[in-house]
C-alpha positions in Angstrom: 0.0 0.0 0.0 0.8 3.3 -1.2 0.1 6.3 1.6 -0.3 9.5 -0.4 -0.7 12.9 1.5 -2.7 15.3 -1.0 -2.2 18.7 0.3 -3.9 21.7 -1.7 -6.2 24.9 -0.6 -9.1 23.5 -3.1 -11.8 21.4 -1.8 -12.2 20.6 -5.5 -9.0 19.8 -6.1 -8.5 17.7 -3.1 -11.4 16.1 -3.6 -11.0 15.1 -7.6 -7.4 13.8 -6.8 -9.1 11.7 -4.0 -10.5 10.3 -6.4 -8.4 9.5 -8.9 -5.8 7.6 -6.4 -8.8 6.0 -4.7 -9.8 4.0 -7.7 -6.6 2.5 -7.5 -6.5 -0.1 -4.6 -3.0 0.6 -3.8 -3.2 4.3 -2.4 -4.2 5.0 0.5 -5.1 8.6 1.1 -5.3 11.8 3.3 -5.4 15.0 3.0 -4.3 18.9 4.2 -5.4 21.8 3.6 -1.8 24.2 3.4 1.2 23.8 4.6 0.9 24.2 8.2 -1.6 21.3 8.5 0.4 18.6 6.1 3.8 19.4 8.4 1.2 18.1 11.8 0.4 15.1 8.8 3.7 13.9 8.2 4.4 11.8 11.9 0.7 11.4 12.0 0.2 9.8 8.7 3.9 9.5 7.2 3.0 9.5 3.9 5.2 7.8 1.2 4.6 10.6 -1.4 3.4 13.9 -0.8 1.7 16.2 -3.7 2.4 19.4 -3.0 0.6 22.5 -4.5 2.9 25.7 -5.0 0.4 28.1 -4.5 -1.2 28.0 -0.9 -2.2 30.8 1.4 -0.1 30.9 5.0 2.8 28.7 4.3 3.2 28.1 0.6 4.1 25.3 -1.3 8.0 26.2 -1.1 8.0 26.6 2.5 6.1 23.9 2.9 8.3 21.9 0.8 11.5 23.2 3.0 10.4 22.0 6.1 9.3 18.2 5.1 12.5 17.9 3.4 14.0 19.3 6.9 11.6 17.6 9.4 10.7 14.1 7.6 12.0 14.0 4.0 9.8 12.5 1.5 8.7 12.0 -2.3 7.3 14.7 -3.6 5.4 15.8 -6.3 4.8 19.3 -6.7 1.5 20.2 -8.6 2.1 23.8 -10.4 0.5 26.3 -13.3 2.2 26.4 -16.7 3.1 30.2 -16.1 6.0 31.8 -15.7 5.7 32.5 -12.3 4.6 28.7 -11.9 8.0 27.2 -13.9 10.2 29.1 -11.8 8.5 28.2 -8.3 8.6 24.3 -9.6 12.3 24.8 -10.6 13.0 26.2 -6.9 11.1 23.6 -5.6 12.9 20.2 -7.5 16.4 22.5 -6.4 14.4 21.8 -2.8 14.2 18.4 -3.5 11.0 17.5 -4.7 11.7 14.6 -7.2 8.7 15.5 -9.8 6.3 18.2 -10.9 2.9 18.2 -13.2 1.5 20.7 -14.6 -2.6 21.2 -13.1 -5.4 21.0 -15.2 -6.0 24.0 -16.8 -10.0 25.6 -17.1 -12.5 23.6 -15.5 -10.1 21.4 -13.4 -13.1 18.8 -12.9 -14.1 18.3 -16.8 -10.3 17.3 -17.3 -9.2 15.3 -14.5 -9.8 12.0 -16.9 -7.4 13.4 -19.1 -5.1 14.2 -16.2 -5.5 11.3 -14.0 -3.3 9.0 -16.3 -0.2 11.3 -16.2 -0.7 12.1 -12.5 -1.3 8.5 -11.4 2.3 7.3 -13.1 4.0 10.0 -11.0 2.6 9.4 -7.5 3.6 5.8 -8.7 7.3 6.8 -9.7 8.0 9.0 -6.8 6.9 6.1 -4.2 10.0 4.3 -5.9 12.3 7.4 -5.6 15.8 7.9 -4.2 16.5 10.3 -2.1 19.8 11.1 -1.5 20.8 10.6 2.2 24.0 13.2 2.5 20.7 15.6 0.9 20.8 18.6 3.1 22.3 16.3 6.0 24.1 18.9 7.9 20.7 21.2 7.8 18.7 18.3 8.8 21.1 17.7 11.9 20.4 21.1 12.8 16.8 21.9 12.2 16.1 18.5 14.6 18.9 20.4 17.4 16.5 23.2 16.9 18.6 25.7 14.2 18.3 25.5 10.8 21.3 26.8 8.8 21.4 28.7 5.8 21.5 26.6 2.4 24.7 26.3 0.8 25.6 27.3 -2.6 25.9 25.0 -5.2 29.6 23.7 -5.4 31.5 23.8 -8.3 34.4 21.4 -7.4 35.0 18.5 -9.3 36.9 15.1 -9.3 39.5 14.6 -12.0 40.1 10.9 -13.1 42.6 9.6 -15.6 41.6 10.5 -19.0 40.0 7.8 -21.3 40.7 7.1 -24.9 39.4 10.6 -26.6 37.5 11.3 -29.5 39.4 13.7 -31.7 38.4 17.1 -33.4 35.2 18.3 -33.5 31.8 17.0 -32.0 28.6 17.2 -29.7 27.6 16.1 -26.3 24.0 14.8 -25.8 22.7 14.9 -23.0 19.4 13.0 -22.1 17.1 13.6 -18.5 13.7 13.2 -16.8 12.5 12.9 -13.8 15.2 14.5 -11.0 16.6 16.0 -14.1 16.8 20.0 -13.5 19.1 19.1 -10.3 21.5 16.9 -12.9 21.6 19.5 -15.3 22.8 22.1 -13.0 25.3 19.0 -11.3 26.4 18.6 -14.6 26.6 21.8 -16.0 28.3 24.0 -13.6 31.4 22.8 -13.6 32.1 22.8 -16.7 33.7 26.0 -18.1 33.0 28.7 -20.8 36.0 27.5 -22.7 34.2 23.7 -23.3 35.2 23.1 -26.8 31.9 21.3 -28.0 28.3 22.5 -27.8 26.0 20.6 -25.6 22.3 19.5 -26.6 19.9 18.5 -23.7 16.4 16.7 -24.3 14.7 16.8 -20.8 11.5 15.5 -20.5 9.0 18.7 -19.7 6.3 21.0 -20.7 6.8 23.8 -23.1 6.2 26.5 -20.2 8.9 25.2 -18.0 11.8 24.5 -20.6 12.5 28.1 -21.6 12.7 29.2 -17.8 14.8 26.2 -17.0 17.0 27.2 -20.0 17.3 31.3 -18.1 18.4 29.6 -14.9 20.9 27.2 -15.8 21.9 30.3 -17.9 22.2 32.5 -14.7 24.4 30.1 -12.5 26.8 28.6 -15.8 29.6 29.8 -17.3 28.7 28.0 -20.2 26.0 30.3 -22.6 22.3 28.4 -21.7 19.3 28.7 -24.6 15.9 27.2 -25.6 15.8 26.1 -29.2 13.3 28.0 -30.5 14.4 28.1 -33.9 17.3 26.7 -36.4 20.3 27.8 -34.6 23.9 26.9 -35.3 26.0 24.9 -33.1 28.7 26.7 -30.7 31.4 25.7 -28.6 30.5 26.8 -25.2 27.0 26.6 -25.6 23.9 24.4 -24.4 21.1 23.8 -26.3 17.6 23.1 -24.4 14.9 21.2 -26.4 11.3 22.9 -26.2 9.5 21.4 -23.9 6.1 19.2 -26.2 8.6 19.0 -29.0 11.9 17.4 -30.5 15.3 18.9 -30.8 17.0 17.4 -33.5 21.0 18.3 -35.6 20.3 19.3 -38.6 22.3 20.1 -41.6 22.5 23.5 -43.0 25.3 25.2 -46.1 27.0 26.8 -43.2 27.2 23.9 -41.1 25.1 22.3 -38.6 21.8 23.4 -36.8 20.3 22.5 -33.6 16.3 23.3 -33.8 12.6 22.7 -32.5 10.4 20.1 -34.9 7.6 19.2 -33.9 6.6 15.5 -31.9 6.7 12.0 -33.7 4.3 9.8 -32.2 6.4 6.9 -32.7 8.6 9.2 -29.6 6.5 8.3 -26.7 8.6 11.1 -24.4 9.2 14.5 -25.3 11.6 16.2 -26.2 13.1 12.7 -27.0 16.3 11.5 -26.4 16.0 8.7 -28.9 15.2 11.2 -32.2 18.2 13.5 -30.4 20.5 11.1 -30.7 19.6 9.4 -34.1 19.4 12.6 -35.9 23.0 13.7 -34.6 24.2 10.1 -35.8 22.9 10.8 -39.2 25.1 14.5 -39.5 28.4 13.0 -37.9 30.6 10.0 -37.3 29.7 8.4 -34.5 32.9 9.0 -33.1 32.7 12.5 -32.5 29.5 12.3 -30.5 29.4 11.4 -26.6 25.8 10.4 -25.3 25.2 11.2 -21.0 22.1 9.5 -19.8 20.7 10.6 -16.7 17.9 10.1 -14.0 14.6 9.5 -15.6 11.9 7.1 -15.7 11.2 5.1 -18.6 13.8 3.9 -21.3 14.1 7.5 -23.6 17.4 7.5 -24.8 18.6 3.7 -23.8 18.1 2.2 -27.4 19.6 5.3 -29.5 22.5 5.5 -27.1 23.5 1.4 -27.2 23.7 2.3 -31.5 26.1 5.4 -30.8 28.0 3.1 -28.8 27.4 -0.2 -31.0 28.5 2.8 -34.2 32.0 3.8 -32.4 30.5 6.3 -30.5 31.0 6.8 -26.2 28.1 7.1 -23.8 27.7 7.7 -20.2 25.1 6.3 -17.4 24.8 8.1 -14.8 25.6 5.5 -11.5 22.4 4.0 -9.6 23.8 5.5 -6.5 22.9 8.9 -7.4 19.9 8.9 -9.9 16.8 9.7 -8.3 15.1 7.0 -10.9 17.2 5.1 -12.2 15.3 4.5 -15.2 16.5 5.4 -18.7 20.5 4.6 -17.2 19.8 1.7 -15.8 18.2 0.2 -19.3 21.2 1.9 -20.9 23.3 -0.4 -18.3 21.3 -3.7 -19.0 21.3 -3.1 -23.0 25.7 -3.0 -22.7 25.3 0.8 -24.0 27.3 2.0 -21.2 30.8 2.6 -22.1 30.8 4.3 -18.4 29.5 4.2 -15.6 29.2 7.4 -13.5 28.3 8.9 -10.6 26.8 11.9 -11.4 29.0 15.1 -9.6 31.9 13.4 -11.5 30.0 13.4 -14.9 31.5 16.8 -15.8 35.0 15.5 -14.8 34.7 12.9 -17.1 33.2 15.1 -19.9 36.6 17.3 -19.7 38.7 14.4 -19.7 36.8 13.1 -22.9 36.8 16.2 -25.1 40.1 17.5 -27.0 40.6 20.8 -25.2 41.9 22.0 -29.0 38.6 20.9 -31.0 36.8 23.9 -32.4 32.8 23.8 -32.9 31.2 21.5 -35.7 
C-alpha cells in the first residue's frame, strides 16, 4: 500500500485527486489543507509521497516543501500552473528536492481530471520508488532536529578529476538525455564545466513547453557556459547548451554553413518529449559516430537507452549516470542492461569525465 498525502487549498481539487488515487486499490489517502496542516500530517500519517501545491495561502508550497525535506524528507510531487511565475517556483522547488512536478489541469479542473488522472497517477507511482539522497541537506537536517536550521549552501562547483579515457578527436557534440530528477543533474552537470568547453551541448529533458525556456534562463544564470531554448534553427557553438522545447523534439540538422540544432515538432512513434532517442539518431545521421558522446541521466522510462547502445554499437562513447545517485534510475539503468554504457558514473563526476573526454583544442562543428 501506497500512503499519499494530498495537500492543496481547493476542496475541489483535493477532492477530484481523491478520487483518482482511490480507484486505484494501492493508495491510501489523506489529505491537508496548506502547509501548516500537512507538516502536523507527516508523523501522523507519514506518507510515502506527498503532492504538493505551490500556491497555498499561510505557508506556501515552497516553504512547505522546506520544512518536510528538513523535518521528515519524502517524495514529492509538486503540482504547479504552466506560467512563468509557476515554472520558476517548480524549478525552486525540484532544487528543494522535490523529485517530480505536473502541470494542473488548466480551465475547469473537474471536466479534465480523466485526461489528467493517467499522467498524474504514473507519478505518484514513480516518486513512491524514488531515491532520495541521504547526505541531501544532512548537515541542515542535523540542525533543524537540534532546533537551528542553517542557511542553504551554494551549489559547489568542485570537481573530481580521473585519468583520461581514450578521446574522441576534433570536433563534435555532447547529448545529454534527463527526466525525472533531471533539473538538479543538469545544473550537477553543467556547472562545472567552463566557458571555454570546446563542444556545444544539446539537452532533451523531458518537460512541458512552459517550463523548458525558464529552465534554459536559470541554468543560464548560475553557468559559465551560454544556456538557450531552441526555438528556432540555430547553429552549433562551442561553449553553448542547447535546451529542447519542452512538447517538442530537438533534432541536428544540416545546413550550407554547417550544422543546426532546432525545434520540430513531436513523432508519435517518440512516446517522451523532447526525446532523447530522435536527439541522438538525428545527430548520428550528421556526424561519425565517433565524434558524438551520449550522457544519460535520472529519468523514468527507457528515452534514450536504445539510440544511445547504437552510438555506442556505431564507435561512438556514452555515459550512465551511476544507480547510486539517480533519483530514478530509469533510462540509465536500461542503458546499463542493454551494454550501451561505455561508463558508468556517478553523477558530480560526470562533468570531470566530460573534460577528460573532449580535445581541449577541438573547435565547434
Amino acid at each position: 500500500m501506497i500512503k499519499v498525502l494530498v495537500v492543496d487549498d481547493s476542496a475541489l481539487v483535493r477532492k477530484l485527486f481523491g478520487r483518482v488515487l482511490s480507484s486505484e486499490q494501492e493508495f491510501e489517502v489523506a489529505f491537508a489543507r496548506d502547509g501548516r496542516e500537512a507538516l502536523t500530517k507527516l508523523e501522523e500519517f507519514k506518507p510515502d509521497v506527498i503532492t504538493l501545491d505551490v500556491q497555498m495561502p499561510q505557508m506556501n508550497g515552497l516553504e512547505c516543501l522546506d520544512r518536510i525535506m528538513l523535518q521528515r524528507p519524502s517524495p514529492v510531487v509538486m503540482v504547479s500552473t504552466v506560467t512563468e511565475e509557476g515554472a520558476d517556483a517548480t524549478l525552486d522547488a525540484l532544487r528543494l528536492g522535490a523529485v517530480d512536478f505536473i502541470a494542473k489541469p488548466t480551465g475547469a479542473v473537474s471536466l479534465r481530471i480523466d485526461e489528467f488522472a493517467p499522467t498524474f497517477l504514473a507519478k505518484v507511482r514513480m516518486a513512491a520508488t524514488a531515491k532520495l539522497p541521504a547526505s541531501r541537506r544532512l548537515k541542515e537536517r542535523v540542525q533543524f532536529r537540534a532546533g537551528a536550521a542553517a542557511p542553504r549552501p551554494a551549489a559547489s562547483r568542485a570537481e573530481v578529476t580521473e585519468a583520461a579515457p581514450d578521446a574522441p578527436l576534433g570536433d563534435g557534440i555532447v547529448l545529454v538525455g534527463t527526466s525525472t530528477g533531471g533539473p538538479p543533474a543538469l545544473e550537477a552537470l553543467l556547472v562545472p564545466l567552463p566557458a571555454s568547453f570546446p563542444w556545444p551541448i544539446l539537452v532533451a529533458q523531458h518537460m512541458p513547453a512552459g517550463f523548458t525556456g525558464p529552465l534554459a534562463r536559470r541554468l543560464d544564470g548560475i553557468c559559465s557556459l551560454e544556456v538557450m531554448e531552441v526555438t528556432s534553427p540555430t547553429p552549433l557553438q562551442a561553449g553553448c547548451v542547447y535546451i529542447g522545447r519542452g512538447d517538442a523534439d530537438i533534432i541536428v540538422s544540416k545546413r550550407a554553413r554547417g550544422l543546426v540544432v532546432l525545434s520540430a515538432p513531436a513523432k508519435a512513434n517518440y512516446p517522451w518529449h523532447p526525446s532523447t532517442d530522435r536527439l541522438v539518431r538525428s545527430a548520428m545521421e550528421n556526424m561519425p559516430a565517433s565524434q558524438l558522446i551520449g550522457v544519460l541521466m535520472t529519468g523514468m522510462g527507457n528515452d534514450g537507452a536504445e539510440a544511445m547502445a547504437e552510438l555506442r554499437r556505431g564507435g561512438g562513447h556514452t555515459i550512465a549516470e551511476a544507480e547510486e545517485t539517480a533519483v530514478v534510475w530509469g533510462m540509465p539503468g536500461e542503458l546499463v542492461r542493454a551494454d550501451g554504457a561505455t561508463w558508468v558514473v556517478p553523477l558530480p563526476k560526470i562533468a570531470s569525465r566530460l573534460r577528460t573526454m573532449v580535445p581541449a583544442h577541438a573547435a565547434r562543428p
